[in-house]
mmCIF file as Biopython writes it, N, C-alpha, C and O atoms, coordinates in Angstrom:
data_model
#
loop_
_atom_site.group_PDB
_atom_site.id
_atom_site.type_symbol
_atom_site.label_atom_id
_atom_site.label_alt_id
_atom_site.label_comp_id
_atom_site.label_asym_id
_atom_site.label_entity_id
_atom_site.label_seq_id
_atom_site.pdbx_PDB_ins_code
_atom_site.Cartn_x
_atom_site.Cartn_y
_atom_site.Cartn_z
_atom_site.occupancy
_atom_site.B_iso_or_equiv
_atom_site.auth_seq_id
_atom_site.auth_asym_id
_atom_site.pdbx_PDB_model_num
ATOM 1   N N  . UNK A ? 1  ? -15.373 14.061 2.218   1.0 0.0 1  A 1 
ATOM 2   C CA . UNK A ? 1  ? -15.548 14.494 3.585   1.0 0.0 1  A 1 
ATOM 3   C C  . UNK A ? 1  ? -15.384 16.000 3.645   1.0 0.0 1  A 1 
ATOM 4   O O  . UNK A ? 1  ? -14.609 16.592 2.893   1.0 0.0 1  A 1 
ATOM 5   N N  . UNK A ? 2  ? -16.110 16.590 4.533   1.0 0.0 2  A 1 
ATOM 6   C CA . UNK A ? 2  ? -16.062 18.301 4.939   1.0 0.0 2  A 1 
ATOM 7   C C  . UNK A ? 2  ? -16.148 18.193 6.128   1.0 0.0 2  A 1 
ATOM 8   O O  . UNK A ? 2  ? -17.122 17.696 6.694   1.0 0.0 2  A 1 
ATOM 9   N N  . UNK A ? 3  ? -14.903 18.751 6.824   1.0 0.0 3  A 1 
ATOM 10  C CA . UNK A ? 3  ? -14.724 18.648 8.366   1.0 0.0 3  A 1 
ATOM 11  C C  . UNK A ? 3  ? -16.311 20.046 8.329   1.0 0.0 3  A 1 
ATOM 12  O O  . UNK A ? 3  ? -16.655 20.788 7.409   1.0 0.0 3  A 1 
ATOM 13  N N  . UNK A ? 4  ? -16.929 19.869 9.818   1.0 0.0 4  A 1 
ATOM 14  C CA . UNK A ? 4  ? -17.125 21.007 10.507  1.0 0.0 4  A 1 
ATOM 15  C C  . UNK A ? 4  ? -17.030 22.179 10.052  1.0 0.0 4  A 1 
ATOM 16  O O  . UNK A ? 4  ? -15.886 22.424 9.671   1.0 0.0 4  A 1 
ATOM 17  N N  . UNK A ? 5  ? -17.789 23.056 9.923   1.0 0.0 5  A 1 
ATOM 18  C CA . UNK A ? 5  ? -17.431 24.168 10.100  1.0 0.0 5  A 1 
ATOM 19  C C  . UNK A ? 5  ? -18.755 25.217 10.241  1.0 0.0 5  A 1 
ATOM 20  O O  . UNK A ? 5  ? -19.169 25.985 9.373   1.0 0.0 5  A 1 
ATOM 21  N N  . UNK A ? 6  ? -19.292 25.006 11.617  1.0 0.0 6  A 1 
ATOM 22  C CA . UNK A ? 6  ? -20.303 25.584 12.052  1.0 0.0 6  A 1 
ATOM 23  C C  . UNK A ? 6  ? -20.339 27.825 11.858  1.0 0.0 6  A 1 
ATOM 24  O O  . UNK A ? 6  ? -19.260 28.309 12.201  1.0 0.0 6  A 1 
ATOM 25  N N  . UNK A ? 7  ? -20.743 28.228 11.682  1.0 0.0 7  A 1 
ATOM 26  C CA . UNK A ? 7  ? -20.878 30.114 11.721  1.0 0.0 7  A 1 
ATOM 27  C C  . UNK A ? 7  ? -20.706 30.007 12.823  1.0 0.0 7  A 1 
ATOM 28  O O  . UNK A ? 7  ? -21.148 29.178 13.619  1.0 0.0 7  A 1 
ATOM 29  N N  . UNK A ? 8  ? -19.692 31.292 13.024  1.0 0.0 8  A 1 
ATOM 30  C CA . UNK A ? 8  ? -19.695 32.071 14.329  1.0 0.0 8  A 1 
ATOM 31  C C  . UNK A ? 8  ? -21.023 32.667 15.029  1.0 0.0 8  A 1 
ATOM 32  O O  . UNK A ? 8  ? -22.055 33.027 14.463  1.0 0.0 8  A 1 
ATOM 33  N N  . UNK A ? 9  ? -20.747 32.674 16.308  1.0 0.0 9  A 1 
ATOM 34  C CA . UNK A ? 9  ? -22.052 33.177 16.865  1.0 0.0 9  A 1 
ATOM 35  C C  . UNK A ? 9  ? -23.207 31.951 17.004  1.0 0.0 9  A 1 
ATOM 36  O O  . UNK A ? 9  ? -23.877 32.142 18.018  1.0 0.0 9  A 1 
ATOM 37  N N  . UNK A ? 10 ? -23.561 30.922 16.370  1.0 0.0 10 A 1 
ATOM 38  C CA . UNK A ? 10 ? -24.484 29.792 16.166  1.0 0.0 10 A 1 
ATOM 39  C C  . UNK A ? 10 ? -24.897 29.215 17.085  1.0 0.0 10 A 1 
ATOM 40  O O  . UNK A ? 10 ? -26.082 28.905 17.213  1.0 0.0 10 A 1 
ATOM 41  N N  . UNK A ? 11 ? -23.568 28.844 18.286  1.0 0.0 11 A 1 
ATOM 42  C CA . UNK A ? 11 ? -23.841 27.926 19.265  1.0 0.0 11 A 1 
ATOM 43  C C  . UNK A ? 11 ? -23.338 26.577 18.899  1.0 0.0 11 A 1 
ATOM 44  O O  . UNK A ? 11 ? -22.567 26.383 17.959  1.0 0.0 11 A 1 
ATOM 45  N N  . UNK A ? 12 ? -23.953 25.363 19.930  1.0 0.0 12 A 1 
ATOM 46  C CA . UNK A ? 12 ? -23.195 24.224 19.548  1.0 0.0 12 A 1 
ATOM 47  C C  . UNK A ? 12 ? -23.559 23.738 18.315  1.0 0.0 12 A 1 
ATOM 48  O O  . UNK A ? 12 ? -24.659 24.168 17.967  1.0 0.0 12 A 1 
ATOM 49  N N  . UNK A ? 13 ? -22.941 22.867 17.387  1.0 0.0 13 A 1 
ATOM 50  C CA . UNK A ? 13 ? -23.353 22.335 16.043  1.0 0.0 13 A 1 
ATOM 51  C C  . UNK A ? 13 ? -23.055 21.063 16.505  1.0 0.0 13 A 1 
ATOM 52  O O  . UNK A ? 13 ? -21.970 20.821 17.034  1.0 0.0 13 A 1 
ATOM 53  N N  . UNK A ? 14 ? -24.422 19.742 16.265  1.0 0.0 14 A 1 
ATOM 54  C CA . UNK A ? 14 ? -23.792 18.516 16.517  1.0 0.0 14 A 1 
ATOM 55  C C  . UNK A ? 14 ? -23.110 17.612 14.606  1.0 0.0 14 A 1 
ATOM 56  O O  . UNK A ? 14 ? -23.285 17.762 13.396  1.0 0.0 14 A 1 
ATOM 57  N N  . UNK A ? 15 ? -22.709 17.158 15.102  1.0 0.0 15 A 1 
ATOM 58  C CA . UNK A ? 15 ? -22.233 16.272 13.719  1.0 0.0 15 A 1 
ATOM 59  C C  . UNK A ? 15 ? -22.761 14.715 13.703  1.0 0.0 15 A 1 
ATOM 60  O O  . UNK A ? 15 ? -22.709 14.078 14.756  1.0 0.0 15 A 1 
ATOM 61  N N  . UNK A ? 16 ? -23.146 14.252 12.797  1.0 0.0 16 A 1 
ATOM 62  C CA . UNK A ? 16 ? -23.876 12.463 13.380  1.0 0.0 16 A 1 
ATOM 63  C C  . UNK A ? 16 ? -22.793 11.899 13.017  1.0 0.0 16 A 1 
ATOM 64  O O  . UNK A ? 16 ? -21.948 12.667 13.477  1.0 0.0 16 A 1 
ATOM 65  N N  . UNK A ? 17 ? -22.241 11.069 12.498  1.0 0.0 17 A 1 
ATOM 66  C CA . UNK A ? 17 ? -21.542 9.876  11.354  1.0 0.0 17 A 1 
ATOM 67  C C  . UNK A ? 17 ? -22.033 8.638  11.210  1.0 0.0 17 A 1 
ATOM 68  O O  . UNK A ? 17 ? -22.768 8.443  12.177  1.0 0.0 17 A 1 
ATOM 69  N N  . UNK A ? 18 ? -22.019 8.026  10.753  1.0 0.0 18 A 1 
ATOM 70  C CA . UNK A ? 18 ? -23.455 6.988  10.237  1.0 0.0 18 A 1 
ATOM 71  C C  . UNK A ? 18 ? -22.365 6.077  9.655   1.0 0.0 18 A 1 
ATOM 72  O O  . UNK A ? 18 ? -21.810 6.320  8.584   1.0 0.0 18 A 1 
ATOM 73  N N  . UNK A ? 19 ? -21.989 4.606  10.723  1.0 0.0 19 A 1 
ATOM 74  C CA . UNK A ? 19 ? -21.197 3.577  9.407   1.0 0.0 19 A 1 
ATOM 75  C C  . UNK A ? 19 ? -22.230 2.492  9.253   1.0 0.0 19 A 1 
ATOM 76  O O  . UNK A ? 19 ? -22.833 1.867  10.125  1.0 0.0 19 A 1 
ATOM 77  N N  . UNK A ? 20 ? -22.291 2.416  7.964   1.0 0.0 20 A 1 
ATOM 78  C CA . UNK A ? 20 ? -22.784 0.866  7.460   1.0 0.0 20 A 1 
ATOM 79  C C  . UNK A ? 20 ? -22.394 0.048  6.680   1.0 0.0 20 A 1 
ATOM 80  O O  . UNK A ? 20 ? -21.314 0.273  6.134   1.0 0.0 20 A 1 
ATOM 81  N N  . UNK A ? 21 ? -22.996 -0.963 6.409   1.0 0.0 21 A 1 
ATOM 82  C CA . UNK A ? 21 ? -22.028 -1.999 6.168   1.0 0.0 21 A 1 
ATOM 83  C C  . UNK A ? 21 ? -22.689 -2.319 4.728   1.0 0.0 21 A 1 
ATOM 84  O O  . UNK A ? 21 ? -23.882 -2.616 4.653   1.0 0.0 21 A 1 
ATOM 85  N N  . UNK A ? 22 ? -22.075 -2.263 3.887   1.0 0.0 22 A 1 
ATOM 86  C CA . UNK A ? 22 ? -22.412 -2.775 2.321   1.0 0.0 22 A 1 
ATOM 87  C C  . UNK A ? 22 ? -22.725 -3.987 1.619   1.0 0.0 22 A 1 
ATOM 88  O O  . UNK A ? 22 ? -21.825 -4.778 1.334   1.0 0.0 22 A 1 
ATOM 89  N N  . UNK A ? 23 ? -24.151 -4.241 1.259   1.0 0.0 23 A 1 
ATOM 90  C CA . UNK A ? 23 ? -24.628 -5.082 1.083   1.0 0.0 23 A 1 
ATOM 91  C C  . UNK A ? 23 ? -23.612 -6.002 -0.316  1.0 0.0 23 A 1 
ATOM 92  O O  . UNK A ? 23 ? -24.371 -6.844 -0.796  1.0 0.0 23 A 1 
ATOM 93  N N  . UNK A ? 24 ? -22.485 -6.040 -0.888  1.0 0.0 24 A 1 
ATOM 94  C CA . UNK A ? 24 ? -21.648 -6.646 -0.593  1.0 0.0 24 A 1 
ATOM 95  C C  . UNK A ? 24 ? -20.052 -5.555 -1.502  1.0 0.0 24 A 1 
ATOM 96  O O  . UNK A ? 24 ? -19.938 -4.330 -1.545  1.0 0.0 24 A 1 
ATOM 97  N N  . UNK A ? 25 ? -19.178 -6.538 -2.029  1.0 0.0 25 A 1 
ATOM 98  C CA . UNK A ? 25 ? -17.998 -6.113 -2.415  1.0 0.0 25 A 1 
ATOM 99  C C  . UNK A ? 25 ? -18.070 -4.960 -3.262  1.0 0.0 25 A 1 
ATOM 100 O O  . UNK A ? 25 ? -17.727 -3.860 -2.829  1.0 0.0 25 A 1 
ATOM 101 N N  . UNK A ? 26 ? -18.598 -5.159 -4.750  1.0 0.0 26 A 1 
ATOM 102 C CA . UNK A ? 26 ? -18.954 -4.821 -5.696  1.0 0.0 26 A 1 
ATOM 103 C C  . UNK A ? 26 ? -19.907 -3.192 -5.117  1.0 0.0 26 A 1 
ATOM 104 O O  . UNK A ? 26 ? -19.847 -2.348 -6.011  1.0 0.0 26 A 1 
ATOM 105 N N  . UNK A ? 27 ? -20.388 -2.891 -4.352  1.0 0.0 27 A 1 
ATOM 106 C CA . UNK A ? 27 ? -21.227 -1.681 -3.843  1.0 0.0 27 A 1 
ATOM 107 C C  . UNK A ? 27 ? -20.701 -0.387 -4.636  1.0 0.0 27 A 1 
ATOM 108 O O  . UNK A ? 27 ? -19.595 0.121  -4.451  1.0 0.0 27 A 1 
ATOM 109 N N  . UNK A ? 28 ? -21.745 0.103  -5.623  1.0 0.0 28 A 1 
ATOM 110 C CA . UNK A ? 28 ? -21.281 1.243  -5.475  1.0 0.0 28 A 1 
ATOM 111 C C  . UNK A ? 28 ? -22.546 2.320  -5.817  1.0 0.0 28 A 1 
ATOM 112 O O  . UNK A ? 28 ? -23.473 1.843  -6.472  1.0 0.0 28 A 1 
ATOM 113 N N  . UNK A ? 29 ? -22.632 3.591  -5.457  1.0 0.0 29 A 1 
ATOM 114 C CA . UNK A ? 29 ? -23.320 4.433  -5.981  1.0 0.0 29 A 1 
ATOM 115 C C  . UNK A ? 29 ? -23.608 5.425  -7.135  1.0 0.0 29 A 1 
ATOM 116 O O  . UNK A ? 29 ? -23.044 6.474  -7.449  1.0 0.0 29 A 1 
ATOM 117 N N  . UNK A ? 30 ? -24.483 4.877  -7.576  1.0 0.0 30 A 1 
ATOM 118 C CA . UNK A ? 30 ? -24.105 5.654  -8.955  1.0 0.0 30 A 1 
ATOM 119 C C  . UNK A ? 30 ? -23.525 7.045  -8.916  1.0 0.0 30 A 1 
ATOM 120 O O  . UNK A ? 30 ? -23.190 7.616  -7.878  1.0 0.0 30 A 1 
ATOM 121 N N  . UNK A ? 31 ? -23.438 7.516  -10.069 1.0 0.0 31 A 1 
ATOM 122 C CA . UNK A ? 31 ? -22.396 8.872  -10.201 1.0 0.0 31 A 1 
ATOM 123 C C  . UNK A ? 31 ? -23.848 9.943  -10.006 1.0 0.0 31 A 1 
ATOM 124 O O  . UNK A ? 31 ? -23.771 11.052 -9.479  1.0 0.0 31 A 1 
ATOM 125 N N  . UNK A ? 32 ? -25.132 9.346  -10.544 1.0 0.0 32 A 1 
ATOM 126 C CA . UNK A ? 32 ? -25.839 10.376 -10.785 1.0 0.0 32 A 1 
ATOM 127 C C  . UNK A ? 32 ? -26.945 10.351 -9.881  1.0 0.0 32 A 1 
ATOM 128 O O  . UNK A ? 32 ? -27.911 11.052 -10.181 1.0 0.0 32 A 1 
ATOM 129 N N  . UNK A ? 33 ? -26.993 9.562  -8.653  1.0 0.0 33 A 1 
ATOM 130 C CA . UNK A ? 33 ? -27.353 9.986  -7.574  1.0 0.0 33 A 1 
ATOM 131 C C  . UNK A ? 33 ? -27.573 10.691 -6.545  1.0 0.0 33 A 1 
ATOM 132 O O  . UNK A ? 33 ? -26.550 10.951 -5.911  1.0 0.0 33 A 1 
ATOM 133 N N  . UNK A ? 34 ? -28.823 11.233 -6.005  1.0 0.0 34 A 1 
ATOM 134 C CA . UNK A ? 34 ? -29.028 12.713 -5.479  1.0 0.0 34 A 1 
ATOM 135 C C  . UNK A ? 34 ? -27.795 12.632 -4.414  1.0 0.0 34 A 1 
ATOM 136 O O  . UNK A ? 34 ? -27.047 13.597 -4.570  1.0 0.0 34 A 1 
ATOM 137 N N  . UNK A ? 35 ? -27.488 11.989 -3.654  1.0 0.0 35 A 1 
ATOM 138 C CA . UNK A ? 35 ? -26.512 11.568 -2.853  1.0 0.0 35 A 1 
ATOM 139 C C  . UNK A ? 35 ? -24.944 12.149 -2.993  1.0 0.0 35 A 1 
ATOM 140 O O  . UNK A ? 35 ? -24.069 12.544 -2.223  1.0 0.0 35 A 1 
ATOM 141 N N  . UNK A ? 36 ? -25.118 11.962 -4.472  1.0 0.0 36 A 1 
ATOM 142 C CA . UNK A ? 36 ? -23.481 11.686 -4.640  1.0 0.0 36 A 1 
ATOM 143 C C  . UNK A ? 36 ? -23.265 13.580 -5.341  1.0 0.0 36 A 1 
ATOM 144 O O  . UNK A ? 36 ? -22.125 13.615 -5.802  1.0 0.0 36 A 1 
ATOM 145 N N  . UNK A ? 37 ? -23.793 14.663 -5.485  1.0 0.0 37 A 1 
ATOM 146 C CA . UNK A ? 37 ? -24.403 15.772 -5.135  1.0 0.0 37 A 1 
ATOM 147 C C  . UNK A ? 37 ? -23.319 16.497 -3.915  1.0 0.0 37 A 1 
ATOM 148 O O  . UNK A ? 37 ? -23.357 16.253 -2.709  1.0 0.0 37 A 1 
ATOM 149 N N  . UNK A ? 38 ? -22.277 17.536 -4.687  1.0 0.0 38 A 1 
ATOM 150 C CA . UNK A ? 38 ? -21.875 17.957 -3.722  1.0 0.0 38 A 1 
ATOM 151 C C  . UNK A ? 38 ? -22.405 19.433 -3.451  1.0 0.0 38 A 1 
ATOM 152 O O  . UNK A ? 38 ? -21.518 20.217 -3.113  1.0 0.0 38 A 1 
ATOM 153 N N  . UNK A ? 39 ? -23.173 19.744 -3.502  1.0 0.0 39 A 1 
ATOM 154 C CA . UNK A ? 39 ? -23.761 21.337 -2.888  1.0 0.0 39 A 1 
ATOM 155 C C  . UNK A ? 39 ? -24.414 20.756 -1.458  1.0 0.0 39 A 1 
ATOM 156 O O  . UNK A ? 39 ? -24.851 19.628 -1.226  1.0 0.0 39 A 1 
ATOM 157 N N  . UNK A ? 40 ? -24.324 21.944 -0.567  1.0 0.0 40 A 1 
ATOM 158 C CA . UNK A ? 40 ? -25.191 21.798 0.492   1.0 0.0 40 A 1 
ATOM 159 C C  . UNK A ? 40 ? -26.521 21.970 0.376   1.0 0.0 40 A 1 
ATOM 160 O O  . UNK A ? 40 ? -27.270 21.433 1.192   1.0 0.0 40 A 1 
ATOM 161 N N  . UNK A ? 41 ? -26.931 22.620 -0.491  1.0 0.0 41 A 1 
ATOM 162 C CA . UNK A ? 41 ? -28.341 22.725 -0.971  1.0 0.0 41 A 1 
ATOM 163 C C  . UNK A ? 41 ? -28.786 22.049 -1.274  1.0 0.0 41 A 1 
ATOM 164 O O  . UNK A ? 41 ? -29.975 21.984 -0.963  1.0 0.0 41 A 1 
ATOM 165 N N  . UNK A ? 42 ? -28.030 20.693 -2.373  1.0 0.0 42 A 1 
ATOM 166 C CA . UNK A ? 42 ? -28.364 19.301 -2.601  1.0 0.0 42 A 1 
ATOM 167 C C  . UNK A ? 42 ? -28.981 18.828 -1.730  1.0 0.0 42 A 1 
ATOM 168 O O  . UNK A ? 42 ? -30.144 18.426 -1.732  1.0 0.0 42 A 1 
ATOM 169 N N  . UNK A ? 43 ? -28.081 18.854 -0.769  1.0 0.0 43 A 1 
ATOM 170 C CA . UNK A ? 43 ? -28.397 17.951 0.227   1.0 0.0 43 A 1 
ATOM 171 C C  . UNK A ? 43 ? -29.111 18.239 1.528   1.0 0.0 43 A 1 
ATOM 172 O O  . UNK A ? 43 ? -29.044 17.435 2.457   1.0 0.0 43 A 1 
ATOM 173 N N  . UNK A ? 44 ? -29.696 19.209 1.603   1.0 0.0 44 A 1 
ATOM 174 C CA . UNK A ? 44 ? -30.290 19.398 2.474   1.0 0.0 44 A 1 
ATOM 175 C C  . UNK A ? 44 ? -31.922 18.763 2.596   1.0 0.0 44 A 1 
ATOM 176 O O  . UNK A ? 44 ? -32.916 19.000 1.910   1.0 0.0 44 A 1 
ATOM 177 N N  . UNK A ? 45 ? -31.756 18.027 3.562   1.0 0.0 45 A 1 
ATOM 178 C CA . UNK A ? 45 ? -33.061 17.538 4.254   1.0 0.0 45 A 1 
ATOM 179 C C  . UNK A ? 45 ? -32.915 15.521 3.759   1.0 0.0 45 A 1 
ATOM 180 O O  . UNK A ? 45 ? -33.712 14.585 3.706   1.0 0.0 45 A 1 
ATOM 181 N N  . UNK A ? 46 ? -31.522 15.696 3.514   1.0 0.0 46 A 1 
ATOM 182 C CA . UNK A ? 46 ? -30.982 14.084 3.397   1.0 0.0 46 A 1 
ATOM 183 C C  . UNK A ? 46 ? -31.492 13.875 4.487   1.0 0.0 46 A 1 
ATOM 184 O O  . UNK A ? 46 ? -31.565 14.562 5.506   1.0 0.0 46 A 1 
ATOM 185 N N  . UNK A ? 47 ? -32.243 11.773 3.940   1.0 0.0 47 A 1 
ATOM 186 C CA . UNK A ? 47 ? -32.360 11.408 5.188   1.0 0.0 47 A 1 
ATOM 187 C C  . UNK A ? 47 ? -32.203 10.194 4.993   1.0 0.0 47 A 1 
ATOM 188 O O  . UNK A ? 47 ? -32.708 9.526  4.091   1.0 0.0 47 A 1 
ATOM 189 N N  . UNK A ? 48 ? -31.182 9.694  6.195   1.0 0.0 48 A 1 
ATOM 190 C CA . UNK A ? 48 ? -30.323 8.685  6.233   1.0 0.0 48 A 1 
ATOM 191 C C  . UNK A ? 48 ? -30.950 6.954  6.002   1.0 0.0 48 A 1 
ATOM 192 O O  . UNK A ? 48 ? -30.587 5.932  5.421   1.0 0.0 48 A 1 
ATOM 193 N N  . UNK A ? 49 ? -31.883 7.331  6.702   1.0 0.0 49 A 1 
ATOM 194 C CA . UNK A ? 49 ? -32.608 5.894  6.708   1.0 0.0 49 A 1 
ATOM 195 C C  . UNK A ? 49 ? -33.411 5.538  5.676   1.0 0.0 49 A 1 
ATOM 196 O O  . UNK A ? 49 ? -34.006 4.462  5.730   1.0 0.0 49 A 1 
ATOM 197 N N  . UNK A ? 50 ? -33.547 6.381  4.593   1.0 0.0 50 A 1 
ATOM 198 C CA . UNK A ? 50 ? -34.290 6.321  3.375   1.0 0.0 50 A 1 
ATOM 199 C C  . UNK A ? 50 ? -33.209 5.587  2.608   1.0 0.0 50 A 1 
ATOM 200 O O  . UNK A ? 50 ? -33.288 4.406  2.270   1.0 0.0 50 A 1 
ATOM 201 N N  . UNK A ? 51 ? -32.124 6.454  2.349   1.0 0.0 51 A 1 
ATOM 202 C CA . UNK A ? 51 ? -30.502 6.330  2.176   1.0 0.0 51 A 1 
ATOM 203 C C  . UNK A ? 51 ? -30.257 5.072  2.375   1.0 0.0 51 A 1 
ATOM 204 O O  . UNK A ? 51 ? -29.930 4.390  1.405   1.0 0.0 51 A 1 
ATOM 205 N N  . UNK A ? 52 ? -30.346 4.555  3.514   1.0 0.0 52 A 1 
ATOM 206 C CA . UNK A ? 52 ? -29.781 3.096  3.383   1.0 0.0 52 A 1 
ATOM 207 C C  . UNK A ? 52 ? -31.105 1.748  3.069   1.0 0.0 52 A 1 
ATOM 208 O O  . UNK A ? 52 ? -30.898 0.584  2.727   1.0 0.0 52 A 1 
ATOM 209 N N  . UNK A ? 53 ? -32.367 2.397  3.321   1.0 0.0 53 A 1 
ATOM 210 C CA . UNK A ? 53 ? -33.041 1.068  2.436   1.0 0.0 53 A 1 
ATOM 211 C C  . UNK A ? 53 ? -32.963 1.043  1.256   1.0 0.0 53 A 1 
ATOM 212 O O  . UNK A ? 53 ? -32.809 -0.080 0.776   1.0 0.0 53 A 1 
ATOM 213 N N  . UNK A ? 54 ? -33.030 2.208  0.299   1.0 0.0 54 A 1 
ATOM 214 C CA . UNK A ? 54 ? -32.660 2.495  -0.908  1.0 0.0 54 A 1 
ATOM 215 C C  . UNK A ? 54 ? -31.569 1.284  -1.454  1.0 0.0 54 A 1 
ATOM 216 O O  . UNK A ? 54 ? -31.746 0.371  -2.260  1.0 0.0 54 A 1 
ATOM 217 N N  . UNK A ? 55 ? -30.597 1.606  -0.811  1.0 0.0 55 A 1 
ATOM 218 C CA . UNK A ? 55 ? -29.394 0.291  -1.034  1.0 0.0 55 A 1 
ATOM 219 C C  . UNK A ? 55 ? -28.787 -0.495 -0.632  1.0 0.0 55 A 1 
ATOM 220 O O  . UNK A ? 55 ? -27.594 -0.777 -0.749  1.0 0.0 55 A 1 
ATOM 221 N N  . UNK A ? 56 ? -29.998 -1.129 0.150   1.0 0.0 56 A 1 
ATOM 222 C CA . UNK A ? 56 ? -29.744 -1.820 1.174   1.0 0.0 56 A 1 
ATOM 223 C C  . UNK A ? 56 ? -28.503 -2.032 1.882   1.0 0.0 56 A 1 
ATOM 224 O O  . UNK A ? 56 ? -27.608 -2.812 1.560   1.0 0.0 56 A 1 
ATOM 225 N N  . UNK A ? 57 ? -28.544 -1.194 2.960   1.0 0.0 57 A 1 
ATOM 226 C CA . UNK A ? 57 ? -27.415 -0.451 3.670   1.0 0.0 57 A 1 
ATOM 227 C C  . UNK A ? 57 ? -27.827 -0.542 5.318   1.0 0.0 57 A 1 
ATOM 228 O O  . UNK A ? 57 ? -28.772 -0.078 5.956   1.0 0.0 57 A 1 
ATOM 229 N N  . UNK A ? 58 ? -26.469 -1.495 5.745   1.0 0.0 58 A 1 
ATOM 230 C CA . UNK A ? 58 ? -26.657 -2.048 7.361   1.0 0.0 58 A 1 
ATOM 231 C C  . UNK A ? 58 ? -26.201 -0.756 8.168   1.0 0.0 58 A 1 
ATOM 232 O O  . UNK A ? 58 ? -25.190 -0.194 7.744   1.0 0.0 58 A 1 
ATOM 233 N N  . UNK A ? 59 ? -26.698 -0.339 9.044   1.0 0.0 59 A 1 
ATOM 234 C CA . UNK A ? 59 ? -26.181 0.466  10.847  1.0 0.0 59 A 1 
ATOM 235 C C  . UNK A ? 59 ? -25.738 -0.231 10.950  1.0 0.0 59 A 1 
ATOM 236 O O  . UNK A ? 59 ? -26.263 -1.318 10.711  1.0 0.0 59 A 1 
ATOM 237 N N  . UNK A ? 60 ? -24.258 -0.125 11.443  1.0 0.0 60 A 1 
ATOM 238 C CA . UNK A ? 60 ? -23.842 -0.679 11.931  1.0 0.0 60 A 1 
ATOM 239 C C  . UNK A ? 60 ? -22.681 -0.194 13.588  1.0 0.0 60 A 1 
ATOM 240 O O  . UNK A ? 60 ? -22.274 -0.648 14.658  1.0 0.0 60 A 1 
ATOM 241 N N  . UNK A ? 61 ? -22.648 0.942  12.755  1.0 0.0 61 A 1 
ATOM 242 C CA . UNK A ? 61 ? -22.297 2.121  13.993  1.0 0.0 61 A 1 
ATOM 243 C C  . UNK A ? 61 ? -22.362 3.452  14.258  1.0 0.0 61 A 1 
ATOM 244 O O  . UNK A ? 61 ? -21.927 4.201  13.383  1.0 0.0 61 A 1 
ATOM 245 N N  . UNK A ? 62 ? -22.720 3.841  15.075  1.0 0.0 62 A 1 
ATOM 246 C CA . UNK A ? 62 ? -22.602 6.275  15.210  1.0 0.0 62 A 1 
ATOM 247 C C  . UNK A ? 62 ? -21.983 6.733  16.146  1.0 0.0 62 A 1 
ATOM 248 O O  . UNK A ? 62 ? -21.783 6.217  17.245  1.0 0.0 62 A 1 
ATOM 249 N N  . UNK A ? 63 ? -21.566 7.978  15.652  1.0 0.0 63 A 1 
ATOM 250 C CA . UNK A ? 63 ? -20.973 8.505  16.304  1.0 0.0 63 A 1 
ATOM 251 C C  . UNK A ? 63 ? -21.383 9.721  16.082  1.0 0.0 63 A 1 
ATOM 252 O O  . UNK A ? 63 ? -22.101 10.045 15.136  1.0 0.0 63 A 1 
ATOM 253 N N  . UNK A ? 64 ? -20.720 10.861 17.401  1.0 0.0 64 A 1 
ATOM 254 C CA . UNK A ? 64 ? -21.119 12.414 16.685  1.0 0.0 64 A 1 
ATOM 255 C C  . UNK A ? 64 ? -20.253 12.892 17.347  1.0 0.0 64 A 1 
ATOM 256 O O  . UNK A ? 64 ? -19.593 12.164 18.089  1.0 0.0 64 A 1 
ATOM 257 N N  . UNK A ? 65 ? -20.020 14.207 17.267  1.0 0.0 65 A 1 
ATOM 258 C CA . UNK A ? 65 ? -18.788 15.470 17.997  1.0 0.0 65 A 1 
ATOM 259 C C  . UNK A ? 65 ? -19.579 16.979 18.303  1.0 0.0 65 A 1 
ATOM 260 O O  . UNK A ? 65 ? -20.095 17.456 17.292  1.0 0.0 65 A 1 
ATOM 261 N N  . UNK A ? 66 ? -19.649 17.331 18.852  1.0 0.0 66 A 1 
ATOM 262 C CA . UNK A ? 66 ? -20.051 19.023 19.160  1.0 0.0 66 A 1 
ATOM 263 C C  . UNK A ? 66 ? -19.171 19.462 18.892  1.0 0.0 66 A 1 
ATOM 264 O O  . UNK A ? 66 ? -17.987 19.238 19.146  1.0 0.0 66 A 1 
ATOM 265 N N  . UNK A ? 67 ? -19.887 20.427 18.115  1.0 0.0 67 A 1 
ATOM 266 C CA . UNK A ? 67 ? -18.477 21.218 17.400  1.0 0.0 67 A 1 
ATOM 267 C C  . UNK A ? 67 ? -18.835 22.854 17.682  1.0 0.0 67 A 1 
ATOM 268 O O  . UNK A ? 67 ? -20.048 22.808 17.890  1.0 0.0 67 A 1 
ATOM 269 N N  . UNK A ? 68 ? -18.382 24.413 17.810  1.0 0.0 68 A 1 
ATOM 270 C CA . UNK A ? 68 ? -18.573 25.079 17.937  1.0 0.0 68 A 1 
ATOM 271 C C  . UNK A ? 68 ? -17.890 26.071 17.124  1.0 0.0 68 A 1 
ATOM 272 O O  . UNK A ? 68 ? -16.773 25.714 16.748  1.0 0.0 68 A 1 
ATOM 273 N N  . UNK A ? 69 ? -18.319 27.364 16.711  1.0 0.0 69 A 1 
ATOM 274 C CA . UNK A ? 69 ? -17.446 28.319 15.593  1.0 0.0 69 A 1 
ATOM 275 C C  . UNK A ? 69 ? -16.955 28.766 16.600  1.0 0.0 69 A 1 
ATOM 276 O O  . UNK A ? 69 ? -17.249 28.737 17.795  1.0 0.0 69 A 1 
ATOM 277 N N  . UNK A ? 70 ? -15.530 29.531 15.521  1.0 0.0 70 A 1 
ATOM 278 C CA . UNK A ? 70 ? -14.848 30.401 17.110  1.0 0.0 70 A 1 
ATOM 279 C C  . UNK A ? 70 ? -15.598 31.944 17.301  1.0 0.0 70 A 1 
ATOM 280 O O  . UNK A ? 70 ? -16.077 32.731 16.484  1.0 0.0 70 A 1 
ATOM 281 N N  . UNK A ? 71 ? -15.418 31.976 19.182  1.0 0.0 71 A 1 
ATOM 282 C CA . UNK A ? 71 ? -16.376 32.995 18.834  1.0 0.0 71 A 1 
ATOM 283 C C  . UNK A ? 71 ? -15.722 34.315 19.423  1.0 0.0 71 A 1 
ATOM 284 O O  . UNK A ? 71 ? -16.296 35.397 19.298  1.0 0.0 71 A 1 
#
């Protein structure tokens, strides 16, 4: 996890959170999955719903927060 942390000056930043539910116990993602990739550059232009047919992966709930830099 990486809390927030929008640039000063930016304006509002929204945040999504995405829970789903694991197609079963045993679930896991490999190590060498674009996913599992911690640069932001990695990951930029992730997209979630690809993400979960990929492994077969339930919505099951969202949420989000506005977040703002200090300004």
């Amino acid at each position: 996890y990486y809390p927030p942390a929008p640039p000063r000056d930016t304006g509002p930043h929204r945040y999504v959170f995405l829970l789903y539910q694991e197609p079963n116990v045993d679930f896991v993602i490999p190590a060498h999955a674009h996913e599992c990739k911690r640069g932001a550059k990695d990951r930029a232009k992730w997209n979630a719903a690809s993400f979960a047919d990929k492994y077969g992966l339930k919505l099951v709930g969202v949420n989000y927060v506005v977040v703002r830099g200090d300004e």
